[in-house]
C-alpha positions, 0 to 999 in steps of 0.5 A, spaced: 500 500 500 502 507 498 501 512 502 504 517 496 499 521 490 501 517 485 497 511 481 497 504 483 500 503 476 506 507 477 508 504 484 507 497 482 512 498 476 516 502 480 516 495 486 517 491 479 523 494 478 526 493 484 523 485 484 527 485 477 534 489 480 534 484 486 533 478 482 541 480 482 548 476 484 549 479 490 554 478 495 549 476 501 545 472 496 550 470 490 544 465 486 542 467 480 535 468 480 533 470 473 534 463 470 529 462 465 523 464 462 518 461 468 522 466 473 521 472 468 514 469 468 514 469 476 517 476 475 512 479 470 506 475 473 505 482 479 505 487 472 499 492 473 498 490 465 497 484 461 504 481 461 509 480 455 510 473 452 518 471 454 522 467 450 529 464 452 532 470 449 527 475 454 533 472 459 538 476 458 535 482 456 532 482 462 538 480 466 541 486 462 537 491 465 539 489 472 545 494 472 542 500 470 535 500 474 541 498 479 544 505 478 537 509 479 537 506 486 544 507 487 543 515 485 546 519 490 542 526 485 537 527 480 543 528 474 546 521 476 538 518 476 537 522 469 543 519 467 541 512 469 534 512 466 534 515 459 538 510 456 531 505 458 527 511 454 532 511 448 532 503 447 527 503 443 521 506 447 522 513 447 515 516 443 509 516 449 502 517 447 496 518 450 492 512 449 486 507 452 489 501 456 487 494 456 482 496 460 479 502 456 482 507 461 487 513 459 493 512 460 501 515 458 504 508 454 510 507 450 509 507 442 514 502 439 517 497 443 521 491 441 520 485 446 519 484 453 525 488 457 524 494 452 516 493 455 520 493 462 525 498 461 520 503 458 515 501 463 519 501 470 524 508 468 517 512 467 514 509 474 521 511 477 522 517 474 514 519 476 516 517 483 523 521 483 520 527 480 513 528 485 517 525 491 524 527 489 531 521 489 531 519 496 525 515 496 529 509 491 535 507 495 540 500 497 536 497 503 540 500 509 542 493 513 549 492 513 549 485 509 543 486 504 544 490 498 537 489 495 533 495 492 528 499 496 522 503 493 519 507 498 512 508 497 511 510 505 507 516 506 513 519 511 518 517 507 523 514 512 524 506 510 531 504 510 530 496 510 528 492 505 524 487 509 521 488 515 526 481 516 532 487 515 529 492 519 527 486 524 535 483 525 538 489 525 534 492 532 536 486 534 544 487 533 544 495 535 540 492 542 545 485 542 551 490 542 548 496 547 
């Protein structure tokens, strides 16, 4: 639940891409977790809209986007998230429309698009850009537990989330009450 001025949409697409960036490697989670199409599938399966078919070559375009979502999240000021952003619109996404959804609501979409992670990418670079420029770039961020590198989109109303779970907010309590 959102406690933001922003649609059900635009935040579900934001929390995808943060889905998508945390099915990463990471050091406190090495295993790849975008293994085949039944995983971009799972992914895909939370979409506001009716996800896109994937094949085995949706795989690593996915994959793919991982490093420059990660790099939004990561962004310390509105330039570095630019930076990381437009690259999503210029790959092959880059003229919206206004246009009747699948639903036959009107809705800003992407005219061209080339396959499932232009779809993604063109999807999840407006949501997050809609959320940094309404709310501004602290609420995307790296969860703050000391060994947790997973992406957090805060949709809270007081802005102040720093975990990305309340698993991580949960042991890192524990450790700053075990060392007092």
């Amino acid at each position: 639940m959102s406690g933001l001025r922003l649609s059900p949409e635009l935040v579900a697409w934001a929390e995808l891409a943060a889905a998508l960036v945390n099915t990463r490697p990471r050091e406190t989670d090495p295993p790849e977790k975008l293994v085949g199409p039944a995983d971009v599938e799972a992914l895909l399966a939370t979409c506001p809209e009716p996800p896109r078919v994937v094949d085995e070559r949706d795989v690593p375009a996915l994959r793919a986007l991982r490093p420059q979502l990660l790099a939004a999240f990561e962004a310390g000021s509105v330039e570095a998230f630019a930076a990381a952003v437009n690259p999503l619109f210029d790959q092959g996404a880059t003229h919206w429309r206004v246009a009747r959804d699948e639903r036959g609501e009107w809705a800003l979409r992407p005219l061209t698009e080339n396959g499932a992670a232009t779809w993604f990418g063109a999807r999840a670079a407006h949501a997050l850009a809609e959320l940094v420029l309404a709310y501004g770039i602290e609420r995307l961020h790296v969860c703050s537990a000391d060994d947790c590198l997973c992406a957090v989109v805060d949709v809270s109303r007081n802005g102040t989330r720093r975990y990305c779970s309340r698993t991580c907010a949960s042991r890192m309590n524990v450790r700053r009450h075990r060392r007092r």
